[in-house]
PyMOL Python script that loads the backbone (N, CA, C, O; Angstrom):
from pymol import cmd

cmd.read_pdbstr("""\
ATOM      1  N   UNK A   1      -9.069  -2.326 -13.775  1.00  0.00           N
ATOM      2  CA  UNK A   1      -7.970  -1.545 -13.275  1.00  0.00           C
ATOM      3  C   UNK A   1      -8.033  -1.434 -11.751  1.00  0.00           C
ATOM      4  O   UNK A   1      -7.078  -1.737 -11.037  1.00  0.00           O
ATOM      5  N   UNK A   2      -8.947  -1.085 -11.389  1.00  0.00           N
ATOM      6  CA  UNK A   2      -9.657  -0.876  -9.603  1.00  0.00           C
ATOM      7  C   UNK A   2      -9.132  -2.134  -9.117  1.00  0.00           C
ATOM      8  O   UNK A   2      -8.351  -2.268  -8.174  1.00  0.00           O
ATOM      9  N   UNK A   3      -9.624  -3.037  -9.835  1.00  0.00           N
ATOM     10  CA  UNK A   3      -9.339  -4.889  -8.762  1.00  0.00           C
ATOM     11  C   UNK A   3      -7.805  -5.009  -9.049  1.00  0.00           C
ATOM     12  O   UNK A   3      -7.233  -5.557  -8.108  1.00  0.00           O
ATOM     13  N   UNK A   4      -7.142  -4.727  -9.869  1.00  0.00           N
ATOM     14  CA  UNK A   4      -5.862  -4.916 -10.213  1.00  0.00           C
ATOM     15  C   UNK A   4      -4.734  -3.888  -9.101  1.00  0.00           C
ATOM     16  O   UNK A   4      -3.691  -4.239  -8.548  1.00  0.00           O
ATOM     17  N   UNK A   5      -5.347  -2.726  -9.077  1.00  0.00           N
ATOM     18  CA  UNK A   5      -4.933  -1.962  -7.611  1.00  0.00           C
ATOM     19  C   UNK A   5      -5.329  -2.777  -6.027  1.00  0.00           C
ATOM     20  O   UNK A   5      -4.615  -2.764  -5.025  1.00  0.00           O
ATOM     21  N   UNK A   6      -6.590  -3.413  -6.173  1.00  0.00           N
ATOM     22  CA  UNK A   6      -7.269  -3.751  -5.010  1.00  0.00           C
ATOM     23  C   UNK A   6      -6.326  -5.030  -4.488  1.00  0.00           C
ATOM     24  O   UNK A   6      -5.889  -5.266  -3.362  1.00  0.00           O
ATOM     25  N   UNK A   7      -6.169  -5.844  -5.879  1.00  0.00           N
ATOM     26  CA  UNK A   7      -5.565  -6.951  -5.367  1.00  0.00           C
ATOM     27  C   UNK A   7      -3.689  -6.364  -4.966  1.00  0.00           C
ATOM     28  O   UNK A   7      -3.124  -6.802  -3.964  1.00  0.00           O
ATOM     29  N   UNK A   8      -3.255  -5.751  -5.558  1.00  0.00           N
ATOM     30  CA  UNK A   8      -1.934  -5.662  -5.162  1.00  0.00           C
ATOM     31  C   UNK A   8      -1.832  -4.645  -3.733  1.00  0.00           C
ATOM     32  O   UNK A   8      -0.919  -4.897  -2.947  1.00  0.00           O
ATOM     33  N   UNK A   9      -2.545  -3.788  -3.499  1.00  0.00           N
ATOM     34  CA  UNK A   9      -2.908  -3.285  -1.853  1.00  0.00           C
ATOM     35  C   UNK A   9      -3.153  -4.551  -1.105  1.00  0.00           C
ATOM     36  O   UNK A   9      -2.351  -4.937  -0.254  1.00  0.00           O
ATOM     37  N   UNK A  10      -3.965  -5.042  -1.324  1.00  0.00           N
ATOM     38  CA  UNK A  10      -4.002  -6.414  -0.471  1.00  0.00           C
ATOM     39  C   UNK A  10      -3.221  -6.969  -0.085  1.00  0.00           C
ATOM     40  O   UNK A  10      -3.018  -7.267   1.092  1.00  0.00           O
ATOM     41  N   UNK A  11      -2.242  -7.380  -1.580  1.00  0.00           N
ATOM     42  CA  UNK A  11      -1.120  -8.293  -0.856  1.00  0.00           C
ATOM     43  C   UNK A  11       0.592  -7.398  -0.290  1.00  0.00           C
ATOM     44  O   UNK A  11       1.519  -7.673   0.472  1.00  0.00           O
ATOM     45  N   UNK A  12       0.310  -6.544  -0.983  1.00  0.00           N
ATOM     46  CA  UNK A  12       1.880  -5.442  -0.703  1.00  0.00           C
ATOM     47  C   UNK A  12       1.422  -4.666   0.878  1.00  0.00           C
ATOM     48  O   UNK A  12       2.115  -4.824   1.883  1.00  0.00           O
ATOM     49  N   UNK A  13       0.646  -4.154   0.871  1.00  0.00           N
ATOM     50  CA  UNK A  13       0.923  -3.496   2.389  1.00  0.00           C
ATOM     51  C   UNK A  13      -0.400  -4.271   3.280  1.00  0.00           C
ATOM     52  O   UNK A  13      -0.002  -4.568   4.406  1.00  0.00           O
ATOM     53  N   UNK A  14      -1.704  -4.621   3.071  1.00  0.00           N
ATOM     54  CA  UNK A  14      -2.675  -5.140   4.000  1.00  0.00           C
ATOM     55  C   UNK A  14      -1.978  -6.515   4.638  1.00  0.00           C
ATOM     56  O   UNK A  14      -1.915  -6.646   5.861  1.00  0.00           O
ATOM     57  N   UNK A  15      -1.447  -7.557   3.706  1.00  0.00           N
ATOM     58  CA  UNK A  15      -0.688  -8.668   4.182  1.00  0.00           C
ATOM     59  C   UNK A  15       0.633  -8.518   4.752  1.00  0.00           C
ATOM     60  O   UNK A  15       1.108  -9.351   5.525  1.00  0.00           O
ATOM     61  N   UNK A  16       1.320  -7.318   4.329  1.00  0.00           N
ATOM     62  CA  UNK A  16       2.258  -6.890   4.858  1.00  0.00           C
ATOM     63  C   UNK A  16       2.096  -6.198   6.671  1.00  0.00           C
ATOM     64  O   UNK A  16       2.640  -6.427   7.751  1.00  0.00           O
ATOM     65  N   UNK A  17       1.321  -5.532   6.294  1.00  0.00           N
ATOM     66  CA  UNK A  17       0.722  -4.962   7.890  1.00  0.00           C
ATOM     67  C   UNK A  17       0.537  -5.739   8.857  1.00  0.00           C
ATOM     68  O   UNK A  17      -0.591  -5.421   9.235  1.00  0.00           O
ATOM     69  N   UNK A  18       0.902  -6.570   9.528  1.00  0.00           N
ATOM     70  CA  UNK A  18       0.113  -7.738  10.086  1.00  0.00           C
ATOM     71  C   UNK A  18      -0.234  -7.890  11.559  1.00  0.00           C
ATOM     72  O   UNK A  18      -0.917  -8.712  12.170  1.00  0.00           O
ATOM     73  N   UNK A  19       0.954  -6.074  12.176  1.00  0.00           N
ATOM     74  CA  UNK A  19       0.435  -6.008  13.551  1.00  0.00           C
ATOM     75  C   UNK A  19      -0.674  -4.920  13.101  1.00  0.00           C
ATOM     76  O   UNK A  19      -0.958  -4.282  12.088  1.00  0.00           O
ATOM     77  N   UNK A  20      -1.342  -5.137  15.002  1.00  0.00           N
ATOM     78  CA  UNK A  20      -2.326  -4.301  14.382  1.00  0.00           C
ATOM     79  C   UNK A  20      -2.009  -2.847  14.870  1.00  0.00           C
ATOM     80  O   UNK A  20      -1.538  -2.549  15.967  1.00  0.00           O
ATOM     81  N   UNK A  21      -2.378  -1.933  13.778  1.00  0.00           N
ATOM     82  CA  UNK A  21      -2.090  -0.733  14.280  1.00  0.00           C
ATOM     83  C   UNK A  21      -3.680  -0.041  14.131  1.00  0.00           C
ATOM     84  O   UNK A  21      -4.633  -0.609  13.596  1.00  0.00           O
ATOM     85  N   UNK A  22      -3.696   1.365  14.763  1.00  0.00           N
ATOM     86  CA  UNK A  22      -4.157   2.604  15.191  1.00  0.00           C
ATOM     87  C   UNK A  22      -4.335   2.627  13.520  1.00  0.00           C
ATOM     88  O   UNK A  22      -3.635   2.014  12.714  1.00  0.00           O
ATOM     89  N   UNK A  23      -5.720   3.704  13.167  1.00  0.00           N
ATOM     90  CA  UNK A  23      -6.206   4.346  12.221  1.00  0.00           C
ATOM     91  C   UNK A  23      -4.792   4.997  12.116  1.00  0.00           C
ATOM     92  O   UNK A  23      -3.931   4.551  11.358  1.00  0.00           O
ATOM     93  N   UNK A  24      -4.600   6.125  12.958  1.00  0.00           N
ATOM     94  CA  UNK A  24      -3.790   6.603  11.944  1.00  0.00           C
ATOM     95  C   UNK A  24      -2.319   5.928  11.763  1.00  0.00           C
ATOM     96  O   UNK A  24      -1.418   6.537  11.187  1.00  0.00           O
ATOM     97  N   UNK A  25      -2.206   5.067  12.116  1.00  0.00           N
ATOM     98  CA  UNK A  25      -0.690   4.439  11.786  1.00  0.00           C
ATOM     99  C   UNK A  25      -1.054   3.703  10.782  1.00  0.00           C
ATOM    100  O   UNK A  25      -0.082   3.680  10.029  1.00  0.00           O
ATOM    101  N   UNK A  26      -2.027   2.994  10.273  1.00  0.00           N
ATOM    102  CA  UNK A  26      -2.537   2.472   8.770  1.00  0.00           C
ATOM    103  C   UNK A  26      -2.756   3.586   8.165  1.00  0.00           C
ATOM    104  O   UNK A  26      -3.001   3.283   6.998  1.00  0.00           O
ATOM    105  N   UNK A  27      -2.818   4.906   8.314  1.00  0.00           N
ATOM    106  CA  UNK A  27      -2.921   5.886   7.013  1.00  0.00           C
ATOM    107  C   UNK A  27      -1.595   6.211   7.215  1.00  0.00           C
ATOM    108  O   UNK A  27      -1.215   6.165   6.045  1.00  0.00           O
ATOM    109  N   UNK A  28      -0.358   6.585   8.030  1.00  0.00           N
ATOM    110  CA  UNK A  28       0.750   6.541   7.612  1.00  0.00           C
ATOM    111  C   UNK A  28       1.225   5.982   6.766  1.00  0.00           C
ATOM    112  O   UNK A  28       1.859   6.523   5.860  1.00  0.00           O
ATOM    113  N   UNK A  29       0.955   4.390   6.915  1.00  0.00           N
ATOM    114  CA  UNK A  29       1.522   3.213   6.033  1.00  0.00           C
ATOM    115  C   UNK A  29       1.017   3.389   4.790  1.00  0.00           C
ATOM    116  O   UNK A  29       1.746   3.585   3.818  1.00  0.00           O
ATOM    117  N   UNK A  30      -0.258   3.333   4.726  1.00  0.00           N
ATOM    118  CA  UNK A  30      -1.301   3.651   3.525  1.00  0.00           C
ATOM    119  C   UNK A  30      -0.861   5.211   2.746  1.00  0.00           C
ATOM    120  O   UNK A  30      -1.476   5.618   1.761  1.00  0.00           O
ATOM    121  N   UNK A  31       0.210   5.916   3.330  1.00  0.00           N
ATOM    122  CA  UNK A  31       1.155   7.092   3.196  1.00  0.00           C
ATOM    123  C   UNK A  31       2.000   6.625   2.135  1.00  0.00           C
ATOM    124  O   UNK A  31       1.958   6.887   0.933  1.00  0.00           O
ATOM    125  N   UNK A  32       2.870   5.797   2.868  1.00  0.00           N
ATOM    126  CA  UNK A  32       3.746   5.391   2.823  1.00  0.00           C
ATOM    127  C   UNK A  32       3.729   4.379   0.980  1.00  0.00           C
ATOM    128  O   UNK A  32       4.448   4.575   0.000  1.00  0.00           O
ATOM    129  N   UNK A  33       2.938   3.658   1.125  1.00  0.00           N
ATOM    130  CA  UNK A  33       2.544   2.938   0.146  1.00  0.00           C
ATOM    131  C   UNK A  33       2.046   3.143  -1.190  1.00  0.00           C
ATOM    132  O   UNK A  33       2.141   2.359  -2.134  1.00  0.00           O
ATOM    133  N   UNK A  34       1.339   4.632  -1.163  1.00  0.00           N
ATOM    134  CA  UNK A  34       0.658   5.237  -2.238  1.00  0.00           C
ATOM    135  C   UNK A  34       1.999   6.493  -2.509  1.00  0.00           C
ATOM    136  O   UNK A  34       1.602   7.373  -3.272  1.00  0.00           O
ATOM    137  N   UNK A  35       2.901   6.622  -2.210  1.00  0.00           N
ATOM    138  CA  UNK A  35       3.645   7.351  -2.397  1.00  0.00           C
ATOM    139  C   UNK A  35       4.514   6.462  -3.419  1.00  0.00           C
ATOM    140  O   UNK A  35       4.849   6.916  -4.513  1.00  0.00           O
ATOM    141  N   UNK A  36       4.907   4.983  -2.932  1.00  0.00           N
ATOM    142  CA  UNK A  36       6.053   4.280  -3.611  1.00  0.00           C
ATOM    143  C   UNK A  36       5.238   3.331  -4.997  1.00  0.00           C
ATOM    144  O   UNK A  36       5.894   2.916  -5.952  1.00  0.00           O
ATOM    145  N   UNK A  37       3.828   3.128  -4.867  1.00  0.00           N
ATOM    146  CA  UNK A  37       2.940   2.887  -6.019  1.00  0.00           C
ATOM    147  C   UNK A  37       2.837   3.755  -6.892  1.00  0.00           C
ATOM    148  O   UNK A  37       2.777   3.314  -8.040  1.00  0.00           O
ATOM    149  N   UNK A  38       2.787   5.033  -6.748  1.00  0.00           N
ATOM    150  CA  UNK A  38       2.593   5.783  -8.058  1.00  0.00           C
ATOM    151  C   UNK A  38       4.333   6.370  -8.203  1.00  0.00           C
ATOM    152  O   UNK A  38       4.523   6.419  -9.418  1.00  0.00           O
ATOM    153  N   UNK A  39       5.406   6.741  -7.604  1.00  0.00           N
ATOM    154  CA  UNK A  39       6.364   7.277  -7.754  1.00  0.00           C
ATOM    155  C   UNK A  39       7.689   6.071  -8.220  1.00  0.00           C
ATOM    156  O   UNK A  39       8.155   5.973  -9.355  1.00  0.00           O
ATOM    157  N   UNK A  40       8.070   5.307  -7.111  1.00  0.00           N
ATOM    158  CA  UNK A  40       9.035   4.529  -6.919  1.00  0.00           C
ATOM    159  C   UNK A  40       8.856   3.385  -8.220  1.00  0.00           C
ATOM    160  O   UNK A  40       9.610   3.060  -9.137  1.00  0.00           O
ATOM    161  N   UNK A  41       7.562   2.980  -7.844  1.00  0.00           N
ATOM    162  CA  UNK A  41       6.689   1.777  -8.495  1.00  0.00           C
ATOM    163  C   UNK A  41       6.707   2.075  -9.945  1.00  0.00           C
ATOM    164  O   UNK A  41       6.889   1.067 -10.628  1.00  0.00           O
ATOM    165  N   UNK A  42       6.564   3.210 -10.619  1.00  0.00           N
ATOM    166  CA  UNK A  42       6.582   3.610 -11.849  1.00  0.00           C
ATOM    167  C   UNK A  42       7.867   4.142 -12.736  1.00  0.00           C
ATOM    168  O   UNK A  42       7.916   4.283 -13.958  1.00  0.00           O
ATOM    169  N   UNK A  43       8.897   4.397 -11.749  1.00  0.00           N
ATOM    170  CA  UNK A  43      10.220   4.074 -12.214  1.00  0.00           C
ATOM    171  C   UNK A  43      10.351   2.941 -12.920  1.00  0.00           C
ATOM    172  O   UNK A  43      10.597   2.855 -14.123  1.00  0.00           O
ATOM    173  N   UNK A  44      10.115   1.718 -11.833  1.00  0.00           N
ATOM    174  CA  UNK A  44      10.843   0.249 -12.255  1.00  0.00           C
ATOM    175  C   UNK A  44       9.991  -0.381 -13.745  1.00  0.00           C
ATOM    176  O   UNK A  44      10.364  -1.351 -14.404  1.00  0.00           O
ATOM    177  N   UNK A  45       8.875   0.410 -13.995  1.00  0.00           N
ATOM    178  CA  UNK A  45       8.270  -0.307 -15.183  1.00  0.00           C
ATOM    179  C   UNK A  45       8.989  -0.130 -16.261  1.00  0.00           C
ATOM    180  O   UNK A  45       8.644  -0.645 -17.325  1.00  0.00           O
TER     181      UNK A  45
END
""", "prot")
cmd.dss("prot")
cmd.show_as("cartoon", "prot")
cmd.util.cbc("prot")
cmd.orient("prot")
C-alpha cells in the first residue's frame, strides 16, 4: 500500500514539481496534493 502511495507521489506531484522550490513551497504543494489524494481523488473512484 506505502509503495503504491510512494510510487504515485513520485510521479503526480515530485515529477510534476520540476522547478525548484523552497521547503516550504514543496509543503504547500505537498498541501496541495494530499488534500486532492484523499478528497478529490476518492470521489472519482
Amino acid at each position: 500500500m506505502f509503495e503504491r502511495f510512494n510510487r504515485r507521489l513520485d510521479a503526480d506531484l515530485i515529477d510534476y514539481v520540476e522547478e525548484e522550490l523552497d521547503i516550504e513551497g514543496f509543503n504547500r504543494e505537498m498541501m496541495k496534493y494530499l488534500l486532492w489524494y484523499n478528497v478529490e481523488r476518492g470521489l472519482m473512484d
